[in-house]
N, C-alpha and C positions, 0 to 999 in steps of 0.2 A: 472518802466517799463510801467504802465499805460499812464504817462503823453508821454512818448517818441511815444507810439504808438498814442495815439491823437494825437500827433505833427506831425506823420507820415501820417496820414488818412486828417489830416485838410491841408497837403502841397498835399498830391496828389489830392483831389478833389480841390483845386486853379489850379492845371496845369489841371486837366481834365477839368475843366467850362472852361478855357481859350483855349482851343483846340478843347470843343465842339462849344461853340462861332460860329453864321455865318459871313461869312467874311464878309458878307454886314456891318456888323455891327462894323467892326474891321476900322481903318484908314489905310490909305496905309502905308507901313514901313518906308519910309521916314521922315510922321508923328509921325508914334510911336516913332522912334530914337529921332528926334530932339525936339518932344514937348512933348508928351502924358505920355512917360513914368515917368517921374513926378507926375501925375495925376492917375497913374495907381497901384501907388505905394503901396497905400493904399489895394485895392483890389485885386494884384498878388504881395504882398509883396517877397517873393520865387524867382518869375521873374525875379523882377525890380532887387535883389541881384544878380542876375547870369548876367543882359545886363549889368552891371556896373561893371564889377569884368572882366574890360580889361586890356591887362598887361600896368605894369607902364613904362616901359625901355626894352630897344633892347635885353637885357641881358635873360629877360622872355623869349621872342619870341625866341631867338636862341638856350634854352635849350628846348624850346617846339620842334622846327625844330629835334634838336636831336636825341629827344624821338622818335619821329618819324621815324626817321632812324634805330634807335636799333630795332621799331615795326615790319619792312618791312625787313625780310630776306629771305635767299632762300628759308624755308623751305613754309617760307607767303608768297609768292612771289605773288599770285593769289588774293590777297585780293583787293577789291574794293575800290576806295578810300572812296566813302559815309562809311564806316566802319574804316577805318584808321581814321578818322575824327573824328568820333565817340570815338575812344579808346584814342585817343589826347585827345579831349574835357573834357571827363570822368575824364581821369588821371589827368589834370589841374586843374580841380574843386577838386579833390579831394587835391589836391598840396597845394591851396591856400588857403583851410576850409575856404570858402566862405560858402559852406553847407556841410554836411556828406556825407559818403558812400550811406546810404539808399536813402536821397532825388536825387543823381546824377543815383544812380539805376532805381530810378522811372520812371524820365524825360530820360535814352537812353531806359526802355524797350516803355514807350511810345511811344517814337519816331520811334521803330523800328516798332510796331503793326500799326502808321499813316500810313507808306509807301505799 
């Protein structure tokens, strides 16, 4: 239990140093995708797992579309997509155990407190 929760506190302060980061100091995405993230690997190990963990074949992406569809019903009908995105994204990391429940918890309440 001990070690999980280090695992847990040592993965969210990597995504919070790397979101408190000023962008001055970040590369354009461009850069990140095509060269950095290599380089980066070492220091947002977490990250670099998640930009790399794209699907392999069409077969991923059209059960992902799906999911998506069963997401958005009448009763959701009002949801935003920036939130549909979200609950895709979530669900697929969790799909793939790339990382667990707790680290993909981390990174959308993050993301929703950035906005």
């Amino acid at each position: 239990m001990i070690i999980e929760t280090n695992t847990y506190i040592s993965k969210y302060k990597e995504i919070q140093k790397y979101l408190e980061e000023s962008l001055d100091h970040r590369n354009s995405i461009e850069d990140l995708v095509k060269k950095n993230w290599k380089e980066n690997s070492i220091e947002y190990p977490t990250l670099y797992s998640i930009v790399l963990s794209v699907a392999s074949s069409s077969v991923e992406i059209e059960r992902t579309f799906s999911g998506a569809k069963l997401l958005v019903t009448d009763n959701r009908s009002n949801l935003v997509w920036e939130r549909i995105e979200q609950c895709v994204l979530l669900r697929e990391w969790v799909n793939i155990s790339r990382v667990d429940i707790v680290e993909n918890s981390v990174i959308f309440i993050i993301q929703i407190f950035q906005k």
